[in-house]
C-alpha positions as CSV (number, residue, x, y, z in Angstrom):
1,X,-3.9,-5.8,-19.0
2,X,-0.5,-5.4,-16.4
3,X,1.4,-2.1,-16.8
4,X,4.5,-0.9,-15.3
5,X,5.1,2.4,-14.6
6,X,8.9,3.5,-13.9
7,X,12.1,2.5,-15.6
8,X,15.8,3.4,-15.3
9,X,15.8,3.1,-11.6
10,X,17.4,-0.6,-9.9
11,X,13.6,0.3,-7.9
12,X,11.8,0.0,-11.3
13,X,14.2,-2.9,-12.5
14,X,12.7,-5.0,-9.9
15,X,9.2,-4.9,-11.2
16,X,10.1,-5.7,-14.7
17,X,12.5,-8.1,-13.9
18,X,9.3,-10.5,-12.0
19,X,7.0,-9.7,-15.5
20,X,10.0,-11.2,-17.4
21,X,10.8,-14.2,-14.9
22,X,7.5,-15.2,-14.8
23,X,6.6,-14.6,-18.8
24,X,4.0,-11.9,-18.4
25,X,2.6,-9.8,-21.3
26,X,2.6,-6.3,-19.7
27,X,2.7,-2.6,-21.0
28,X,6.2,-0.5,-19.8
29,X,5.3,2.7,-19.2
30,X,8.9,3.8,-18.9
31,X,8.8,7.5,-16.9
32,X,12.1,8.3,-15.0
33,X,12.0,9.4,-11.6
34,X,12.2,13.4,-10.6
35,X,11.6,14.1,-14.8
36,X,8.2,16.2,-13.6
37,X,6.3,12.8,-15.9
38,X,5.8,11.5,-12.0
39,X,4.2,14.5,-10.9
40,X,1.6,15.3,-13.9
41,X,-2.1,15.1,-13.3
42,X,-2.4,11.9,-14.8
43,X,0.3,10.0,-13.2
44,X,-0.4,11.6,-9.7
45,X,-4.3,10.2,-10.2
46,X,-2.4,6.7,-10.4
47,X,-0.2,7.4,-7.7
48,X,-0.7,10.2,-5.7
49,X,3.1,9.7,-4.0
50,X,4.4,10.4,-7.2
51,X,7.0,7.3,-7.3
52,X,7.9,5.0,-9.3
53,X,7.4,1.7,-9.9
54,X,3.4,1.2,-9.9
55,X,1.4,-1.4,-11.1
56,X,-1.7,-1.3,-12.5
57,X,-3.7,-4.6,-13.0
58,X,-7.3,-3.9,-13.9
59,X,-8.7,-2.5,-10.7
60,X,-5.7,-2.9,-8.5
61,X,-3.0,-0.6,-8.3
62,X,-0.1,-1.0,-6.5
63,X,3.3,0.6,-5.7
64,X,6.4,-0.4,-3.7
65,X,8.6,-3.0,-5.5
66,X,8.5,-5.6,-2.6
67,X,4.6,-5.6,-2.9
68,X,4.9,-5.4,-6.3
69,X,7.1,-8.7,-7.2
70,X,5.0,-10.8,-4.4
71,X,1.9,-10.1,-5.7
72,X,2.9,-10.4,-9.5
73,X,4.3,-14.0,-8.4
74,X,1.6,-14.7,-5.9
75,X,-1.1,-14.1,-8.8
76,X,0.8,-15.0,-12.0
77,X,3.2,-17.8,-10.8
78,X,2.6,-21.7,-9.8
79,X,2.4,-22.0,-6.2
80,X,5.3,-21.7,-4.3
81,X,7.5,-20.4,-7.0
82,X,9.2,-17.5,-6.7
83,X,7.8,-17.0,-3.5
84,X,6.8,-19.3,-0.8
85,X,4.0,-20.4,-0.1
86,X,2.0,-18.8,2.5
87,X,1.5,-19.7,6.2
88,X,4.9,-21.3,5.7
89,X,8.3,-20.6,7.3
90,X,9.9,-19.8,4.3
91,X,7.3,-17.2,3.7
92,X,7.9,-15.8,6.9
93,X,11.8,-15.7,6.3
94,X,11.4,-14.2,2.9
95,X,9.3,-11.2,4.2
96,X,12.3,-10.6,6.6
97,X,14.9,-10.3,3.9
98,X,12.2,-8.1,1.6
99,X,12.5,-6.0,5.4
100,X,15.7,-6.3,5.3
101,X,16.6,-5.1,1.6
102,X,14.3,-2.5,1.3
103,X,15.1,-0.7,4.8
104,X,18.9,-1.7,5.6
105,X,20.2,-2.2,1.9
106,X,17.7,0.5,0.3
107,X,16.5,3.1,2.3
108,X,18.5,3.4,5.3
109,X,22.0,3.5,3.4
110,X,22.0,3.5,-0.7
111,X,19.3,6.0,-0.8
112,X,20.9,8.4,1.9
113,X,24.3,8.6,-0.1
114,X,21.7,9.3,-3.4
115,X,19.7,12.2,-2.1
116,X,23.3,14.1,-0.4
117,X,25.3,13.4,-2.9
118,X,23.4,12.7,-6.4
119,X,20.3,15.3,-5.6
120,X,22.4,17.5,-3.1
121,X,21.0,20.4,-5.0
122,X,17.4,19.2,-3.4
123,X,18.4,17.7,0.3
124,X,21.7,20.0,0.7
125,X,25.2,18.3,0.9
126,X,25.4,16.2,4.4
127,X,28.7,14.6,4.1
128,X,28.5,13.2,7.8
129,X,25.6,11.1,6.7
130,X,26.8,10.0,3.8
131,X,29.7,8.6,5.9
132,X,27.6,6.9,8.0
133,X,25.6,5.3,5.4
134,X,28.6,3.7,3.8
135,X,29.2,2.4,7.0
136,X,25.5,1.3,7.5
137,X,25.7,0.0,4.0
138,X,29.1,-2.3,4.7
139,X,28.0,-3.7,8.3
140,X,24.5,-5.0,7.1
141,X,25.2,-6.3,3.9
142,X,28.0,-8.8,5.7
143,X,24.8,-10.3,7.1
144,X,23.9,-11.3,3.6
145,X,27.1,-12.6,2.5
146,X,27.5,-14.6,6.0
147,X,24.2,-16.1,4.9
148,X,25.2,-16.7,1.5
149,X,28.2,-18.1,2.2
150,X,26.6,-21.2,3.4
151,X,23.6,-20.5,1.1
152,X,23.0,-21.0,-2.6
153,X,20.0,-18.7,-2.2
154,X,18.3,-16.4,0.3
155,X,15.4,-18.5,1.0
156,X,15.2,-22.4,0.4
157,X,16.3,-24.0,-2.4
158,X,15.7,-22.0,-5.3
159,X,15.5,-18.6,-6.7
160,X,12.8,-16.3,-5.5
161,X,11.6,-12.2,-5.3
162,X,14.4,-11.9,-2.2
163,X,17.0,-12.8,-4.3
164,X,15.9,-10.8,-7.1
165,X,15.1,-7.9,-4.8
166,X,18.9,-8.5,-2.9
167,X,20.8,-8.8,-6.8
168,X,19.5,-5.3,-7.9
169,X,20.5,-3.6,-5.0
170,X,23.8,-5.1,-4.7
171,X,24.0,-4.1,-8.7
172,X,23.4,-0.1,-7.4
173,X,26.2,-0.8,-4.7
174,X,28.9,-2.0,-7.6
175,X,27.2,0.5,-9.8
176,X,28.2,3.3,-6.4
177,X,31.8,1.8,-6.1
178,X,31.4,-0.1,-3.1
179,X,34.1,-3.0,-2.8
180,X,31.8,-6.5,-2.5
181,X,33.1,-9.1,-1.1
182,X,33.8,-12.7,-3.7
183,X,30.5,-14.3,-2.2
184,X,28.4,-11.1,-3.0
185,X,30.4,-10.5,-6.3
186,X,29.5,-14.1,-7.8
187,X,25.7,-14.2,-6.1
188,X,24.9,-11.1,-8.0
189,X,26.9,-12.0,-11.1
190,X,25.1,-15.3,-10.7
191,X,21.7,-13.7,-11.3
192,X,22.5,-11.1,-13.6
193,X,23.1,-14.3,-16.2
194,X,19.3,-15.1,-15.7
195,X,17.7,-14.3,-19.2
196,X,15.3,-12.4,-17.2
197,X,17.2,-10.4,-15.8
198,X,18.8,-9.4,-19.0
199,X,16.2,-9.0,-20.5
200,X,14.3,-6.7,-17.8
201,X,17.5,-4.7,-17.7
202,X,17.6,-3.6,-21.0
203,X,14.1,-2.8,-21.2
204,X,14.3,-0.8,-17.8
205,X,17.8,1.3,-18.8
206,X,15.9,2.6,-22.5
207,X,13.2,5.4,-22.4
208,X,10.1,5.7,-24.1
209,X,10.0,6.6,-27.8
């Protein structure tokens, strides 16, 4: 039996949107982040970071959404969809843009403007680096649109976990007023029509009953 931990987060969102592309069965254990239900006893013998997502398959539990998505595909998928197949170049290039989203795009930038201006009343106001990850933000996601520009997708010919990984955090952008560009604005709008994604998105934004 697969179960998610973590919803209302675009990092959750990516874990639940994989289980819906790829038609899994899977139990939504739908915690919020910094609610104290990551840092329970119970939770923290899951996941003793205390973050959201995590997946738990039988024996193996994981966290991190990247690692998440690949091994969800990897395991639950035919070969080579959704992610490519290994050894390949394609592979290769697709763990470069999960690099790329999760550091540049996530943690580098979004995140920074989250924690000094969403939870300032935890990591204190620090209006000089929220300036700077704006910038950050701007300068490295131009990479992506340059690519998409002459791109239908990230990685070879159809959709995989980069894209999906690259849509959600481009949704947290819109979602934080930054101003993308027409390529980025019909990419993400692009995925955002996939039924999974609808799907996964509606489940992820509810709480548990």
């Amino acid at each position: 039996m697969l179960t998610i931990w973590g919803g209302t987060t675009s990092r959750t969102l990516h874990a639940h949107w994989m289980c819906h592309e790829l038609g899994l069965d899977y139990t939504a254990k739908l915690i919020g982040p910094r609610t104290g239900e990551t840092h329970t006893e119970a939770f923290l013998s899951i996941n003793p970071k205390g973050k959201i997502p995590v997946l738990v398959d039988n024996e193996l539990v994981l966290s991190e959404g990247a690692a998440i998505i690949t091994y969800l595909a990897d395991t639950y998928g035919e070969t080579g969809a959704f992610v490519p197949i290994h050894g390949s170049h394609d592979r290769a290039r697709y763990n470069q843009w999960l690099s790329f989203v999760q550091m540049e795009l996530d943690a580098h930038t979004l995140y920074v403007i989250r924690k000094h201006r969403d939870l300032q009343h935890l990591y204190g106001e620090a209006p000089a680096a929220i300036e700077a990850a704006i910038a950050g933000f701007n300068k490295q996601v131009a990479v992506a649109s340059k690519h998409l520009k002459e791109n239908e997708y990230l990685v070879g010919k159809s959709f995989t976990g980069a894209d999906l990984m690259l849509a959600g955090i481009l949704q947290w952008a819109k979602d934080y007023g930054f101003d993308l560009d027409p390529t980025l604005t019909e990419y993400t709008n692009r995925q955002r029509r996939r039924p999974a994604y609808i799907a996964a998105n509606k489940l992820n934004k509810s709480t548990v009953g």
